[in-house]
PDB file of N, CA, C and O in Angstrom:
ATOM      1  N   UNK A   1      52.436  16.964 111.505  1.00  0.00           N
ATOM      2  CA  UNK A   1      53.629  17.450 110.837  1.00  0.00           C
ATOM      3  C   UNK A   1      54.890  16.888 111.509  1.00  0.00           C
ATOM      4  O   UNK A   1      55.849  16.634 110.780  1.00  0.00           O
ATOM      5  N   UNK A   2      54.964  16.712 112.582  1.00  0.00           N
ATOM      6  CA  UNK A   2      56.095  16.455 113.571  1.00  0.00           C
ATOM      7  C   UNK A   2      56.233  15.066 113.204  1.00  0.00           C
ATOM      8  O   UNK A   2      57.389  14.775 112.896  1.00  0.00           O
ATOM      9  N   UNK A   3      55.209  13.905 113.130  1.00  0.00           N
ATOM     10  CA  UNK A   3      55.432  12.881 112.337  1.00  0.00           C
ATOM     11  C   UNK A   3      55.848  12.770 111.221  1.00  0.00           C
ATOM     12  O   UNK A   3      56.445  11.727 110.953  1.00  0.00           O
ATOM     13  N   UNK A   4      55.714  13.607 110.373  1.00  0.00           N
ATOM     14  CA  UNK A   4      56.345  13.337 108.877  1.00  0.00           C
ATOM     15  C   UNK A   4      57.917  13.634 109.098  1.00  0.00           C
ATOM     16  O   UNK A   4      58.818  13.118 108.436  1.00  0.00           O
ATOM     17  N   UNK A   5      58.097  14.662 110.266  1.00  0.00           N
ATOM     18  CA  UNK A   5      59.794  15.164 110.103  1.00  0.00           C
ATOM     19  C   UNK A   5      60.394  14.042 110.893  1.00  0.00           C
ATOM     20  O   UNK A   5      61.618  13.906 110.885  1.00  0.00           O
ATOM     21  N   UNK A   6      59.444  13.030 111.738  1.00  0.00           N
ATOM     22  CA  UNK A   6      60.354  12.072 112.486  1.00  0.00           C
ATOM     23  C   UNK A   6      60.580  10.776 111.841  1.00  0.00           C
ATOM     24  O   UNK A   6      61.583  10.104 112.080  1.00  0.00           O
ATOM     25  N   UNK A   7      59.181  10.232 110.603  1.00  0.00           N
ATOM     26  CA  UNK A   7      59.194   9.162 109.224  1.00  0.00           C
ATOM     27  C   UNK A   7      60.665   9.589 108.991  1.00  0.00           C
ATOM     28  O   UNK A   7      61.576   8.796 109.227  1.00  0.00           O
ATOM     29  N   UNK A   8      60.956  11.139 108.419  1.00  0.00           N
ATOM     30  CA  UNK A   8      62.154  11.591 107.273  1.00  0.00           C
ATOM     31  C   UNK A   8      63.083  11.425 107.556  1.00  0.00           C
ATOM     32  O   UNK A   8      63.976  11.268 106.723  1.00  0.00           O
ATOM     33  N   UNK A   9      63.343  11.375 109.116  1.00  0.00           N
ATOM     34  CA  UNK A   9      64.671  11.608 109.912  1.00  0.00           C
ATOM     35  C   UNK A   9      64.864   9.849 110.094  1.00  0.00           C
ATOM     36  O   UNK A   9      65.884   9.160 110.063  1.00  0.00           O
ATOM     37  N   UNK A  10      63.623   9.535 110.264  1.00  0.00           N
ATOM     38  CA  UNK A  10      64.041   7.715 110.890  1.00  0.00           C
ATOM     39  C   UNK A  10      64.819   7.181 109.512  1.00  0.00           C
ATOM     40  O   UNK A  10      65.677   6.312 109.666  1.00  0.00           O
ATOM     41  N   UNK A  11      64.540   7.682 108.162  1.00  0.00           N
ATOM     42  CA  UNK A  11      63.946   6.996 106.794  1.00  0.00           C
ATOM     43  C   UNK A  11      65.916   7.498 106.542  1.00  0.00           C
ATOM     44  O   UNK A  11      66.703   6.593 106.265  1.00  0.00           O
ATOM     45  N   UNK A  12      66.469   9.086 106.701  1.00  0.00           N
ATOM     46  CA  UNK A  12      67.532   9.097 106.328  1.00  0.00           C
ATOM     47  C   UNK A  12      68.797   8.619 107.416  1.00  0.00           C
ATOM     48  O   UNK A  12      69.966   8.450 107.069  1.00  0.00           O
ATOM     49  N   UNK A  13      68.292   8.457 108.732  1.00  0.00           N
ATOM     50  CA  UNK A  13      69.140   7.350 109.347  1.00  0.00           C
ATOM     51  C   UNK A  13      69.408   6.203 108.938  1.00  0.00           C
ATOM     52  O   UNK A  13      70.526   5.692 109.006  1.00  0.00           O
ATOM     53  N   UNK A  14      68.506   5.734 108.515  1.00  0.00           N
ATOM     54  CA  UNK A  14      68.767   4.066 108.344  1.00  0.00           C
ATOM     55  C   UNK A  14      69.212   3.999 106.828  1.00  0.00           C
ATOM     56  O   UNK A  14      69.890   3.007 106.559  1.00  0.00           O
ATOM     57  N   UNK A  15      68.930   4.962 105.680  1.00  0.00           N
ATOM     58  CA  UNK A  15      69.649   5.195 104.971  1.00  0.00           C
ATOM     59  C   UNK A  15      71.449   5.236 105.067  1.00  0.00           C
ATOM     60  O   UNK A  15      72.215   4.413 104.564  1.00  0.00           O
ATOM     61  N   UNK A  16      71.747   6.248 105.733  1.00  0.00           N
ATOM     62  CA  UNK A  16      72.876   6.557 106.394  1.00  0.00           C
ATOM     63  C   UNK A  16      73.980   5.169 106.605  1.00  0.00           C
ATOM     64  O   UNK A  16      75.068   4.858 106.119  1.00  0.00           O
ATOM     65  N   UNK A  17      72.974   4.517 107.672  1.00  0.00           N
ATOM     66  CA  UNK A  17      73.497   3.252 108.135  1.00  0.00           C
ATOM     67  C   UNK A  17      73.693   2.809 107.220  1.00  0.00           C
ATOM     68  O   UNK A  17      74.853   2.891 106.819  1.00  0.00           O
ATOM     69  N   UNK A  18      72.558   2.004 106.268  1.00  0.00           N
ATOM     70  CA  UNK A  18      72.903   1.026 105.193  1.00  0.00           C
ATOM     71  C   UNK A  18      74.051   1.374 104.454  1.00  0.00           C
ATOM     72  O   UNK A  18      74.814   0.537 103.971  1.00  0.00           O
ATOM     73  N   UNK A  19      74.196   2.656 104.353  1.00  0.00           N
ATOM     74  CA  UNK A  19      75.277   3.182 103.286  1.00  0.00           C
ATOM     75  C   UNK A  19      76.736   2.438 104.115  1.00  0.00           C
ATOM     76  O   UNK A  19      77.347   1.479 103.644  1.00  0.00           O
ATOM     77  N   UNK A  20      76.957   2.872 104.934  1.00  0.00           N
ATOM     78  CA  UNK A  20      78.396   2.757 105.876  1.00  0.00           C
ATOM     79  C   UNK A  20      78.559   1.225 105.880  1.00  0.00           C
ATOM     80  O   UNK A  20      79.455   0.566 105.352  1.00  0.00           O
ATOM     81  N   UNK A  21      77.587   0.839 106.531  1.00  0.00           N
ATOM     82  CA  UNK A  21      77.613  -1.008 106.699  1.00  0.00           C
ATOM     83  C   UNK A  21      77.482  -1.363 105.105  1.00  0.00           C
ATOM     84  O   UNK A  21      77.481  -2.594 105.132  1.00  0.00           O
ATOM     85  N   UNK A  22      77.375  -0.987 103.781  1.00  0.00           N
ATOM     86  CA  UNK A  22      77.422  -1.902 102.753  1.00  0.00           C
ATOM     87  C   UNK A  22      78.496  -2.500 102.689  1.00  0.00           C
ATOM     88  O   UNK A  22      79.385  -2.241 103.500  1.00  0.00           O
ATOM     89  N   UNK A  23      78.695  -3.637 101.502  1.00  0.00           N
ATOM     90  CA  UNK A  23      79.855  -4.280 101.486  1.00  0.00           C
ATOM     91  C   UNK A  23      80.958  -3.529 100.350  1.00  0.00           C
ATOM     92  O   UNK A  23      81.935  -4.055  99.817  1.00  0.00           O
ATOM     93  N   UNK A  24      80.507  -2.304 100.205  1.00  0.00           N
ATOM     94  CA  UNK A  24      81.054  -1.326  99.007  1.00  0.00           C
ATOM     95  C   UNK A  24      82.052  -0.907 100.031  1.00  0.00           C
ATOM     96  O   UNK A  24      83.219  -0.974  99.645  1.00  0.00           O
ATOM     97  N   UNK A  25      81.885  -0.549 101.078  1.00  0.00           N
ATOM     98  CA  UNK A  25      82.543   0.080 101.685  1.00  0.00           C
ATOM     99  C   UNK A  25      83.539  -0.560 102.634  1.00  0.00           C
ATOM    100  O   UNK A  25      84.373  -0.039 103.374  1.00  0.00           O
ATOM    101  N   UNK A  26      83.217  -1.874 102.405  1.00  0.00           N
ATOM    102  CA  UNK A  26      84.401  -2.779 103.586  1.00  0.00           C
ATOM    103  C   UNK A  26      85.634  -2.527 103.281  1.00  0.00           C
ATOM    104  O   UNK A  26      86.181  -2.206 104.336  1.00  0.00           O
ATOM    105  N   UNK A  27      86.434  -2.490 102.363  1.00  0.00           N
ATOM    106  CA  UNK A  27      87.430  -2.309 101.820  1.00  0.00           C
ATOM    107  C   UNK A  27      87.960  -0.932 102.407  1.00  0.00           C
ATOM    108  O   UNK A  27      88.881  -0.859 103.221  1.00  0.00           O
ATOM    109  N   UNK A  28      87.337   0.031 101.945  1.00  0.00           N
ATOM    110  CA  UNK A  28      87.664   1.655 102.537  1.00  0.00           C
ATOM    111  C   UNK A  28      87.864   0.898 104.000  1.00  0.00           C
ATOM    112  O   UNK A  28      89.035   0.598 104.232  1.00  0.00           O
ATOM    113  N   UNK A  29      86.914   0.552 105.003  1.00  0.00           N
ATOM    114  CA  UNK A  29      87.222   0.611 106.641  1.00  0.00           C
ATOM    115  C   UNK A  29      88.207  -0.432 106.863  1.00  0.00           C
ATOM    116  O   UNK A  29      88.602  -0.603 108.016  1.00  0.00           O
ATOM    117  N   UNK A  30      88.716  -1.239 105.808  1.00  0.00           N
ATOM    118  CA  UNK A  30      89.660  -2.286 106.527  1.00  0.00           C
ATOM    119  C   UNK A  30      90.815  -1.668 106.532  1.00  0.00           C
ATOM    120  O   UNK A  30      91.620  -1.903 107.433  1.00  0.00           O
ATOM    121  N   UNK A  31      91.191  -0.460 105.175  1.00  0.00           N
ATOM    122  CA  UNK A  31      92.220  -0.191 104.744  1.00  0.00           C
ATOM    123  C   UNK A  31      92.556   1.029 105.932  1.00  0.00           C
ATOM    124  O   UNK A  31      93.702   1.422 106.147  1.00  0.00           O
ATOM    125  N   UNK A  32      91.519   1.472 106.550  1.00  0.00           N
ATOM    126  CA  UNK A  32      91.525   2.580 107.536  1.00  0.00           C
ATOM    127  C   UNK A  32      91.585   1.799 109.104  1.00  0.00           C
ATOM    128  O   UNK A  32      91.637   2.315 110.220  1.00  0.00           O
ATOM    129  N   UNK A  33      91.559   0.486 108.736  1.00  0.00           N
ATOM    130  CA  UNK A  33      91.758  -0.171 110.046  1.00  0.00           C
ATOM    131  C   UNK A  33      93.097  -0.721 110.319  1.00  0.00           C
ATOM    132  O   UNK A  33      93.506  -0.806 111.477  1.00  0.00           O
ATOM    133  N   UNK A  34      93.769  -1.083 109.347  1.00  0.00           N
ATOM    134  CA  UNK A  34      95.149  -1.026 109.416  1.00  0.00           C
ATOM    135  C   UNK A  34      96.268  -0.120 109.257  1.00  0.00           C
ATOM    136  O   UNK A  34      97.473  -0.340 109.382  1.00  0.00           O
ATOM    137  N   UNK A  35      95.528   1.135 108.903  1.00  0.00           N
ATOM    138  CA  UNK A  35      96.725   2.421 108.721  1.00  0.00           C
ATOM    139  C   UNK A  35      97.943   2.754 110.117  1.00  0.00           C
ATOM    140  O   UNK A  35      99.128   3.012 110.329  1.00  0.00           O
ATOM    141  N   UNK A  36      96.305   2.461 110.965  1.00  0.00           N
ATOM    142  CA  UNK A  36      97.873   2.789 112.352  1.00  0.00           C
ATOM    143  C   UNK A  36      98.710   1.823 112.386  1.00  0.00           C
ATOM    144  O   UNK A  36      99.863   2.217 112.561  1.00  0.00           O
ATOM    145  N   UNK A  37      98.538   0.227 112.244  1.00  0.00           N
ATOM    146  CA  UNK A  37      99.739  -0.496 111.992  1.00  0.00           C
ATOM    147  C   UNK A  37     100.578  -0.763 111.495  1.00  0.00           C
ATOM    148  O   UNK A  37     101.423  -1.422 112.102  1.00  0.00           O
ATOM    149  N   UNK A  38     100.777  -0.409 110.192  1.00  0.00           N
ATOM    150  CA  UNK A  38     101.742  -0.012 109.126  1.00  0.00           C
ATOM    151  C   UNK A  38     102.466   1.032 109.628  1.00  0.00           C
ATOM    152  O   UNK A  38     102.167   2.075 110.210  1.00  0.00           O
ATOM    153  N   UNK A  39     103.934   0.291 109.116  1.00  0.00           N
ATOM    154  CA  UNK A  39     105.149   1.368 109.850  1.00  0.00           C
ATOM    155  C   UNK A  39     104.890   2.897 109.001  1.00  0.00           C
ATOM    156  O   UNK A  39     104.197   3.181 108.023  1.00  0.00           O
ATOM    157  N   UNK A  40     105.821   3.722 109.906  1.00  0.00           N
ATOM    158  CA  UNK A  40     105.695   4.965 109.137  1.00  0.00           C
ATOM    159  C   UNK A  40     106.621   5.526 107.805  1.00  0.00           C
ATOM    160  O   UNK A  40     107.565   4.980 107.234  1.00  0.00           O
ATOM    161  N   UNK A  41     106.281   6.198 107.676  1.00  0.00           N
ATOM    162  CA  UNK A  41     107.293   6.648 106.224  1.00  0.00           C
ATOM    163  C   UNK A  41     108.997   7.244 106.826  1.00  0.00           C
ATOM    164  O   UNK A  41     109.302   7.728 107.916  1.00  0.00           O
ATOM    165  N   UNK A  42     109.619   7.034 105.931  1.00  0.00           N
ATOM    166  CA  UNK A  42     110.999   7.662 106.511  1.00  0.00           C
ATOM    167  C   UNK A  42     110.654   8.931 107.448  1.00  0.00           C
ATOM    168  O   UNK A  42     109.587   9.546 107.461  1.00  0.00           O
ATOM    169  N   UNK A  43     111.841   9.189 108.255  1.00  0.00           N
ATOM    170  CA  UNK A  43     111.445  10.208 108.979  1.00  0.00           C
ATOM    171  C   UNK A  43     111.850  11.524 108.246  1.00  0.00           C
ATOM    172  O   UNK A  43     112.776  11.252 107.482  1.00  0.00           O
ATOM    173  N   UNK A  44     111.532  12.788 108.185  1.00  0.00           N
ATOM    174  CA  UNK A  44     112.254  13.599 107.354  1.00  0.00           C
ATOM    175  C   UNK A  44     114.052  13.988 107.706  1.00  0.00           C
ATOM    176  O   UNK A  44     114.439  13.784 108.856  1.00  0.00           O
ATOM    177  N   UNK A  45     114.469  14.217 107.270  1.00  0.00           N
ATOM    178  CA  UNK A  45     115.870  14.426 106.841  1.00  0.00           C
ATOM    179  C   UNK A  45     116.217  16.004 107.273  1.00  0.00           C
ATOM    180  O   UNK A  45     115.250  16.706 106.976  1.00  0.00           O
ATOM    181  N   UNK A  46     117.256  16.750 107.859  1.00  0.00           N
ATOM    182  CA  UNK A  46     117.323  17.846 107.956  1.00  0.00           C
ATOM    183  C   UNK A  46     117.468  18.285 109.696  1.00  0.00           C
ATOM    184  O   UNK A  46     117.529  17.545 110.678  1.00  0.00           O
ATOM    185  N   UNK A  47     117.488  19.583 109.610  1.00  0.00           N
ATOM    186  CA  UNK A  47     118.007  20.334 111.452  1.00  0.00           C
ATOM    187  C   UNK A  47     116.478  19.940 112.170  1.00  0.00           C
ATOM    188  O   UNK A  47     115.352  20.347 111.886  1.00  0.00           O
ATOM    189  N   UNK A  48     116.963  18.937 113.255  1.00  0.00           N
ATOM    190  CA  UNK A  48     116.084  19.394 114.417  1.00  0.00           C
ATOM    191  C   UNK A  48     115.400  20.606 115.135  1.00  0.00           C
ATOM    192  O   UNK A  48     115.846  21.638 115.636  1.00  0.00           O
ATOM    193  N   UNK A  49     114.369  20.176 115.018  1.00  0.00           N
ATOM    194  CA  UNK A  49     113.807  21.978 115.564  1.00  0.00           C
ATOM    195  C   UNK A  49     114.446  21.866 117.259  1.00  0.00           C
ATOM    196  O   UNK A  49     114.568  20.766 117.799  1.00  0.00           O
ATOM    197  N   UNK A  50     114.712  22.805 117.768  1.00  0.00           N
ATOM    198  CA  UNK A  50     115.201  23.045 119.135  1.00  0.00           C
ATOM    199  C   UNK A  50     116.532  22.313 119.085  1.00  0.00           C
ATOM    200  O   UNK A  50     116.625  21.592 120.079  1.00  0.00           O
ATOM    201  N   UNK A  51     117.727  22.222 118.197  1.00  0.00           N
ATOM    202  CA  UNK A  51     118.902  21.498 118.563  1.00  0.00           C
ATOM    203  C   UNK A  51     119.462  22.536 118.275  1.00  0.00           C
ATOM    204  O   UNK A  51     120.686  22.625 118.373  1.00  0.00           O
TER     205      UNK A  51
END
């Protein structure tokens, strides 16, 4: 039994993997790989907190 739950577990890892590494998904991680470099949005407008 302990073999069949470790087949299921090996079988939805590498599932898992394939999913993330497809090439469906390059796009999503590039666009999440450049977010921190892109400047930021205006800053908001209005009273400083603590001034």
């Amino acid at each position: 039994m302990r073999g069949l739950y470790t087949a299921l577990l090996l079988v939805l890892v590498l599932g898992i993997w394939a999913w993330a590494w497809s090439s469906r998904r390059r796009q999503t991680y590039d666009e999440a790989a450049r977010r921190p470099l892109e400047p930021d949005e205006a800053p908001p407008r209005g009273p400083r907190a603590g001034s």
